[in-house]
C-alpha positions as CSV (number, residue, x, y, z in Angstrom):
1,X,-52.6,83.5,192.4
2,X,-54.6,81.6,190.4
3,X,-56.7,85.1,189.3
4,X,-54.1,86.9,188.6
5,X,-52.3,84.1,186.3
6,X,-56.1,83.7,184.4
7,X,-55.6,87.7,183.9
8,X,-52.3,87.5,183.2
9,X,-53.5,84.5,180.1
10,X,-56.4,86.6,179.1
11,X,-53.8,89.7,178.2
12,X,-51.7,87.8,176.3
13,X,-54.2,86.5,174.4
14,X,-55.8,90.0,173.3
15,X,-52.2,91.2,172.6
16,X,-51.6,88.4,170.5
17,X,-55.2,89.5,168.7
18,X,-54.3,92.9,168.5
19,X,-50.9,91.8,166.7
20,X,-52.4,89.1,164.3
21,X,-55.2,92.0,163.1
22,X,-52.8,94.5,162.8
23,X,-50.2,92.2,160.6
24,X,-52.8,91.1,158.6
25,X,-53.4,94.4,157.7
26,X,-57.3,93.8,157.9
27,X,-58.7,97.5,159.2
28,X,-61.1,96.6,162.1
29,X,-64.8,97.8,160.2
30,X,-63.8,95.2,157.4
31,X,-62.7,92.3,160.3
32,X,-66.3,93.0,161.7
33,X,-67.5,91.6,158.5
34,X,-66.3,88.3,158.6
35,X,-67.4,85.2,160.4
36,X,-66.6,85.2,163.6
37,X,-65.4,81.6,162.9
38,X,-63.2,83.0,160.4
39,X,-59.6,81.8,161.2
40,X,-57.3,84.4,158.6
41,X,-53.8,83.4,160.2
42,X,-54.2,79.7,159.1
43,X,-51.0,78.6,157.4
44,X,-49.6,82.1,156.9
45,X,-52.3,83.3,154.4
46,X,-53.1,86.7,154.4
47,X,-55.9,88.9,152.6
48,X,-55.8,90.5,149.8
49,X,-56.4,93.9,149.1
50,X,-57.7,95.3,145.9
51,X,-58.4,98.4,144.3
52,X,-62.2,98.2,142.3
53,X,-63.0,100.5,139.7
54,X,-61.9,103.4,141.0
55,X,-64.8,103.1,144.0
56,X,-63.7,101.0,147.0
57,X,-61.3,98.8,148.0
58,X,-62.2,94.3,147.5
59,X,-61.1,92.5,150.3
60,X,-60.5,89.0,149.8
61,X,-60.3,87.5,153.4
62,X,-58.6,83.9,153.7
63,X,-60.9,82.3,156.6
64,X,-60.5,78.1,156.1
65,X,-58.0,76.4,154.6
66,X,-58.1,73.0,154.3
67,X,-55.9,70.2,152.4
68,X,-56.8,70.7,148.9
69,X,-58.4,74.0,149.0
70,X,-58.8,77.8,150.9
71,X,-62.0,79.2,152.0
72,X,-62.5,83.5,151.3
73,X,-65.0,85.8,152.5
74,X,-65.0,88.6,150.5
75,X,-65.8,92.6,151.4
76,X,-66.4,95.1,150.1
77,X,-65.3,98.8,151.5
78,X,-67.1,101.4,149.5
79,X,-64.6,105.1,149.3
80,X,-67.8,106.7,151.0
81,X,-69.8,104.3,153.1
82,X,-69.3,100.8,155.1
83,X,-67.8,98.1,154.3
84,X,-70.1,94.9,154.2
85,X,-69.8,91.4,153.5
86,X,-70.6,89.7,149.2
87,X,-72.8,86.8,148.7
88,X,-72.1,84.7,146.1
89,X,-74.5,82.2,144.4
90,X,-74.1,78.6,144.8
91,X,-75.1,75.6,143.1
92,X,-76.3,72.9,145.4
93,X,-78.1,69.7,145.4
94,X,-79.8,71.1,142.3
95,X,-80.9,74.0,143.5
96,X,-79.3,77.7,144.1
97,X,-78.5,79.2,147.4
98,X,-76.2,81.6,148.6
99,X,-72.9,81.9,150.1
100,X,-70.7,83.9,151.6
101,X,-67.5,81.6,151.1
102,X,-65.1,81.1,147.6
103,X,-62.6,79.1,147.3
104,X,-58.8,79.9,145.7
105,X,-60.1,83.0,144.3
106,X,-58.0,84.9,141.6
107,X,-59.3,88.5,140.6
108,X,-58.0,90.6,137.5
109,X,-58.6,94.4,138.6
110,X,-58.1,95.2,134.7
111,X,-61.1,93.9,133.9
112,X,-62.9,93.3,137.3
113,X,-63.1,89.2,136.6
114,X,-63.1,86.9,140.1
115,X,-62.9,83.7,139.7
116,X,-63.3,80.5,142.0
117,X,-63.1,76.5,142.1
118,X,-64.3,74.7,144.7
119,X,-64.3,70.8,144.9
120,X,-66.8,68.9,147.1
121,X,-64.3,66.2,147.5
122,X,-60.4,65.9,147.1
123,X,-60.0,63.7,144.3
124,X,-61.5,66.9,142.8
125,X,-64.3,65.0,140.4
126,X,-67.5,67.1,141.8
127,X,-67.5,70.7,142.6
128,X,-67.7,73.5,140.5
129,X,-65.7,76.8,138.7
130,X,-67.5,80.3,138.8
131,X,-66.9,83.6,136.7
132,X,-68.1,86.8,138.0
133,X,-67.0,90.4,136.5
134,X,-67.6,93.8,138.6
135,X,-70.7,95.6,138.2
136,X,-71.2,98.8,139.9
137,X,-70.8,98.0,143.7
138,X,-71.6,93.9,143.1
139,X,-70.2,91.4,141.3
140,X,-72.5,90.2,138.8
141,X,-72.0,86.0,137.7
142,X,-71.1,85.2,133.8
143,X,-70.2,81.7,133.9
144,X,-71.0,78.8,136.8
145,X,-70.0,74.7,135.7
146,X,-71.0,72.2,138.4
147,X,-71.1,68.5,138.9
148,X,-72.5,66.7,141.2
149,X,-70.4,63.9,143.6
150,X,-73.7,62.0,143.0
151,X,-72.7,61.9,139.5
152,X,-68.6,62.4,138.7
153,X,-67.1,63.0,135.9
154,X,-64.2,65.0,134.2
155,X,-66.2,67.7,132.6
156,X,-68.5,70.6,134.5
157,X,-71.2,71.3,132.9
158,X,-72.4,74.6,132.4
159,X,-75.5,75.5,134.9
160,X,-75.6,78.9,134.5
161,X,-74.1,81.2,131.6
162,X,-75.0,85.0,131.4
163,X,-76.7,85.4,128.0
164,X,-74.2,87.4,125.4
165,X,-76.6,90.4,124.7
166,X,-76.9,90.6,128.4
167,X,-72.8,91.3,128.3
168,X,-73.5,93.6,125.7
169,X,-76.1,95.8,127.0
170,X,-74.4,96.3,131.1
171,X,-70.6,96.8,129.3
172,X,-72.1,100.2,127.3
């Protein structure tokens, strides 16, 4: 009895799977892309789906929300090729790294601008706000502000800014 009811469990459990995938309306090579510890049925979120430049489709997978923020791993799925997973830099303890997570994102497909803001604590004094604008198959960053919770404030400070004849030269 007690075989069959495990069974039984286990079935219902890949059905349900199978039925959260296929509302989310995640196709399965993009899925494979995420963290595994990715949890996108979290408070009803679903992704978001965007067309990019006329070349691929963004994904913008919800994966963690928490109380004052949302946690997104983004994909992209090229027309002709695999989809695979965007790194995004990240300003931390002073130094850069890399990660695969933004927070609240908004994108604009006009003009191809992502934007995050992610806050280190809930009172929201540390974190930081991020700009990056579509670049051929990447997104390249413009603008990155961080504080440290080591030092709070009200402003962000700008640690990064792309230089304006940068801008000029890649929009030609």
């Amino acid at each position: 009895m007690r075989v069959s009811c495990t069974k039984a469990l286990m079935a219902t459990a890949l059905s349900l799977a199978c039925a959260q995938a296929l509302a989310n309306g995640l196709p399965d090579q993009v899925r494979a892309q995420i963290d595994s510890q990715c949890s996108i049925s979290e408070r009803g979120l679903t992704p978001k789906q965007f067309s990019i430049d006329e070349s691929g489709t963004l994904w913008l997978v919800p994966c963690n929300a928490g109380a004052y923020q949302t946690g997104y791993e983004a994909v992209y799925q090229p027309e002709n090729g695999p989809p695979r997973q965007l790194l995004f830099a990240k300003w931390q303890d002073y130094s850069w790294t890399g990660s695969t997570t933004i927070f609240d994102p908004t994108f604009d497909p006009e003009t191809g601008v992502l934007r995050d803001q992610y806050k280190d604590r809930g009172v929201g004094d540390c974190g930081g706000m991020r700009i990056w604008q579509w670049r051929g198959d990447t997104f390249r960053l413009l603008t990155y502000r961080a504080r440290s919770c080591q030092h709070p404030g009200a402003s962000f400070p700008v640690v990064f800014q792309t230089p304006p004849e940068t801008l000029q030269k890649t929009s030609e």
